[in-house]
Steps between C-alpha positions, in 0.01 A plus 500: 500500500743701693795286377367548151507901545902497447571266265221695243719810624842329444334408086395858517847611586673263237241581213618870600841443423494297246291818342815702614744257365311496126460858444869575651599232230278665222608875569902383492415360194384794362814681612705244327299552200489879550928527529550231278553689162720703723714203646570436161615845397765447798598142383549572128690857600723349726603227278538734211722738682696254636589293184599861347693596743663138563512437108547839355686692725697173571443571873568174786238682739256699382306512808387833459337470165204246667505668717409858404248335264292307700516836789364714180231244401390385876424889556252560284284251611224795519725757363579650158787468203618861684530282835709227378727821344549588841664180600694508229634817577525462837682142473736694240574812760593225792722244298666796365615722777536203717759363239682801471552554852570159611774513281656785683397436901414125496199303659414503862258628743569875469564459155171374418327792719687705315399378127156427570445880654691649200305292243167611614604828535591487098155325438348799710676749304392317170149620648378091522208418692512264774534175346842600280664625813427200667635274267788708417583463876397119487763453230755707646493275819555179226767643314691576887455167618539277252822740369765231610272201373422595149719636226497852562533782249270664244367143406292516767328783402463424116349162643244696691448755186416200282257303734336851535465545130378149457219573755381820333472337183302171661309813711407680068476169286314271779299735730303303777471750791420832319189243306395321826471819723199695349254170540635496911502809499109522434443187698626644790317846419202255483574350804561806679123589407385202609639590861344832491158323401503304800609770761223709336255204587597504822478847618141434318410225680646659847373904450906525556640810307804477656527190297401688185733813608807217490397349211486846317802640586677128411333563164633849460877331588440246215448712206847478383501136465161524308623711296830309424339291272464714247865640448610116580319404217608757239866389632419160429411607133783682396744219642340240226627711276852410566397162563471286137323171670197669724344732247188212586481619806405874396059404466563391959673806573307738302183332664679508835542888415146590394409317900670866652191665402219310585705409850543859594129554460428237723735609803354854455167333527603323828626810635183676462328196664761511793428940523145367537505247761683771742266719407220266575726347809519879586143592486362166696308441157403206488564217167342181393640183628501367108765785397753332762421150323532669128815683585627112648443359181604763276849511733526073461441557074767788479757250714391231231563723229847607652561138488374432155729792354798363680464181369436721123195306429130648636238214561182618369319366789690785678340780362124350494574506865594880513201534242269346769622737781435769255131390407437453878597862584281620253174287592618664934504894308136409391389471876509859721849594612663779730733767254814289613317170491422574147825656361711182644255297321587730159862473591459061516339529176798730345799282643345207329460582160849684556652123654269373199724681217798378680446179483475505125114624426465812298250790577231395343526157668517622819283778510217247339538238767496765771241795353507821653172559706202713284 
């Protein structure tokens, strides 16, 4: 029997990381499919830039053209047509003043210091953000080195113009990004609730309102990414209109939009919840076992909702679940509660038929499968 002990823990081990090993392989799949449209984007700009600067411009290397492109595109992975600008611009600013002061001084180290310092000092002055002046300093530092490799001259630059006019006009007729961020955006929104859920069970389940206090203030911190979506989404919008292929698109995003609202609600409602709980922690009140075990399940159905948005397609079976949670904190509000015992019950209630409307039920659906108390 002894001997038998570690082999069953040696299957236990290898059943754990074979586990591991499938969902590693599942989420990089999702990634793939996730930056796929955008790997794309890159792959068609830089081919397109290059073949017009190679064929059109009758240029032998147009290195920069690809280049410039696929650093416009690969940006804006979660970023914005006004992001991929920036790289443009900033791509523009270095190739340029590189070019014309190679010209004069030459390459080398102090040469290089020089040009990358005075190119992000013009991309400063142009009042860029971060990103521009890093990649006119990036660029600056390519034009320098490679100045006795490549052709030099203003070639160089109109290469780099051209593969940056070729990615904002992939960035406007194909968007992928700007469509793609509202749904993560609200997944991760979701999921961020989901975490708040479960610290809240704990400090339930341990009287701990230093848990709660934590859990508030993290709460308080996120409010500007839940209320991202919204503007992300109205971005998202007006980019389809410059966009002739994705106009299909516009029913997800202005469903994706109209989640802002009913999302908000529900943090708010897990805020109060979290006030509570320190206020209960506080007090030494004491609280029901079953709220700890309602708030676990209503935390595991928001992170399967989070999920279920990411992948842009809600399983019903998802929100009978959250349903359930809600119908079982209603049948605990029928038995006698403490003040704080009963308004974290209210507050279960609330964030479900909020997390309800997100996942695609409307008011009167949600309200009817989780009826406020007579």
């Amino acid at each position: 029997m002894a001997e038998d002990r570690p082999r069953a823990g040696a299957r236990t081990w290898q059943r754990d990381v074979g586990s591991r090993g499938r969902r590693s392989a599942r989420a990089r799949l999702a990634r793939l499919r996730r930056r796929g449209p955008n790997i794309l984007q890159c792959a068609l700009a830089g081919g397109v830039a290059y073949a017009i600067a190679e064929q059109g411009l009758g240029h032998d290397y147009p290195f920069f053209a690809p280049v410039a492109a696929v650093l416009a595109l690969g940006q804006s992975y979660d970023g914005q047509l006004r992001r991929t600008a920036e790289v443009v611009v900033g791509v523009a600013v270095g190739v340029g003043v590189g070019e014309l002061l190679v010209a004069q001084i030459g390459s080398g180290a102090w040469q290089l210091a020089l040009v990358v310092g005075l190119s992000m000092g013009v991309a400063v002055l142009l009042d860029a953000g971060r990103l521009l002046v890093t990649q006119a300093g990036v660029q600056a530092s390519i034009v320098t080195a490679l100045a006795s490799t490549v052709d030099s001259g203003v070639g160089r630059w109109l290469d780099a113009v051209v593969g940056g006019l070729v990615a904002l006009a992939v960035a406007a007729l194909l968007p992928t990004a700007p469509l793609q961020r509202p749904r993560r955006l609200a997944a991760a929104a979701t999921a961020d609730l989901a975490d708040l859920v479960a610290d809240a069970s704990l400090a339930a389940r341990d009287h701990d309102p230093g848990l709660a206090e934590e859990a508030l203030e993290r709460a308080r911190s996120q409010q500007a990414a839940f209320e991202a979506l919204g503007p992300a989404a109205a971005e998202a919008l007006a980019g389809l209109r410059l966009s002739p292929f994705r106009h299909r698109r516009r029913p997800d995003l202005e469903r994706t939009r109209d989640l802002a609202v009913p999302l908000d609600r529900a943090v708010r409602n897990v805020r109060v919840l979290l006030r509570r709980l320190l206020v209960a922690g506080q007090a030494g009140e004491g609280l029901p076992p079953e709220l700890a075990r309602l708030l676990d399940h209503l935390a595991t159905g928001a992170r399967h909702l989070s999920e279920a948005i990411d992948d842009g397609q809600v399983d019903e079976e998802v929100l009978l679940d959250l349903a359930d949670v809600g119908r079982r904190a209603g049948a605990l509000a029928d038995h006698p509660l403490s003040l704080s015992a009963a308004v974290c019950v209210g507050q279960v209630r609330s964030t479900v038929v909020d997390l309800l409307q997100v996942g695609g039920w409307s008011v009167e659906q949600a309200t009817t499968a989780v009826p406020p108390r007579r």
